[in-house]
C-alpha positions in Angstrom: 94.2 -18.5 -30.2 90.9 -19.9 -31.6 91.7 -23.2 -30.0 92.2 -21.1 -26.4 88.5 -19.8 -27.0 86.9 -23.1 -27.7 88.4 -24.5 -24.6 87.3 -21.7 -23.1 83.6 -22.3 -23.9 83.5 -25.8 -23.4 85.1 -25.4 -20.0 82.7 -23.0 -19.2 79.6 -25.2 -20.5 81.2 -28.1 -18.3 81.1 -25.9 -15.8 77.6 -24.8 -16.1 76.1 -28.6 -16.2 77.9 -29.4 -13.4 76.2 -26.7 -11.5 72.6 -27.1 -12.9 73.2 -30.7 -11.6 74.6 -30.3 -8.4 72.1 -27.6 -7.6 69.2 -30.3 -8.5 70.7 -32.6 -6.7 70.8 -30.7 -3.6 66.8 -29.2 -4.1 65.7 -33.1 -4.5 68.1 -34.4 -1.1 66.5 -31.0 0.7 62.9 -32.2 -0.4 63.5 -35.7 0.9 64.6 -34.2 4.3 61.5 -32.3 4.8 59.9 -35.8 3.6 61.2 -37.4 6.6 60.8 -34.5 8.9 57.4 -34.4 8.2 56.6 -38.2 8.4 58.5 -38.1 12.1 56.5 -35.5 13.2 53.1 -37.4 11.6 54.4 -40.4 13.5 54.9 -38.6 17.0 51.6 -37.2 16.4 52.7 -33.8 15.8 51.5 -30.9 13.9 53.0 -31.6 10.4 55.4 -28.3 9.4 55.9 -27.7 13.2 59.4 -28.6 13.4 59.5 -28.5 17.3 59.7 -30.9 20.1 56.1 -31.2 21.6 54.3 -27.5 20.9 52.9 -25.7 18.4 54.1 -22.4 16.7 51.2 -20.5 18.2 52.0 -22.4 22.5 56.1 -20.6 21.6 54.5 -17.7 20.2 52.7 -17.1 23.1 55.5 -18.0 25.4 57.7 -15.5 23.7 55.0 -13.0 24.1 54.5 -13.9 27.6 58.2 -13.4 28.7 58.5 -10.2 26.1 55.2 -8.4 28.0 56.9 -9.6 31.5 60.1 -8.2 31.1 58.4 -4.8 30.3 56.2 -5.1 33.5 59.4 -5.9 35.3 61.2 -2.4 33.2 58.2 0.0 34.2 58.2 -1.3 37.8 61.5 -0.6 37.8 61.0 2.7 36.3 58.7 4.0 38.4 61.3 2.8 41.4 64.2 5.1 39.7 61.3 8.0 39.4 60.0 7.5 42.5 63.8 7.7 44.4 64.4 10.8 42.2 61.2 12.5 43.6 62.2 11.8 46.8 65.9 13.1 46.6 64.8 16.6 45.5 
C-alpha cells in the first residue's frame, strides 16, 4: 500500500513538471510570435501592436462607429415611416 502512495506522488510530481514546462514553453513560443508580428508590421511601416492590414485601431474604430450611427439614422427614418403610415391610417 505504501508503495501505491509513493507512485502516486511521484506520478503526480512528474506530472506537475511536465506541465510547468510545457506551459513555459508555450509563454516563450507565444512571445516570439508577437516578436515577429511586431517586426513585420515595423517592416511594412505599420503602427507596431496594430495587428491589421493597412489602418489603425482608431481609422476601424471610427468605421465601426460610422456604420453603427448610420444604421440608427437608417432605423429612425424608418421609424418615423411606420409612425407616419400609422397617423395616416387612423
Amino acid at each position: 500500500m505504501i508503495a501505491v502512495s509513493i507512485l502516486c506522488v511521484i506520478f503526480a510530481f512528474i506530472i506537475a513538471i511536465v506541465w510547468i514546462a510545457e506551459s513555459e514553453h508555450t509563454k516563450r513560443e507565444k512571445s516570439k510570435i508577437e516578436a515577429t508580428l511586431r517586426s513585420e508590421e515595423m517592416a511594412r511601416g505599420y503602427k507596431a501592436g496594430s495587428y491589421t492590414l493597412g489602418e489603425s485601431k482608431e481609422e476601424d474604430l471610427t468605421k465601426n462607429l460610422k456604420r453603427v450611427r448610420d444604421r440608427f439614422e437608417e432605423g429612425i427614418v424608418d421609424l418615423k415611416k411606420r409612425i407616419n403610415k400609422m397617423d395616416a391610417n387612423n
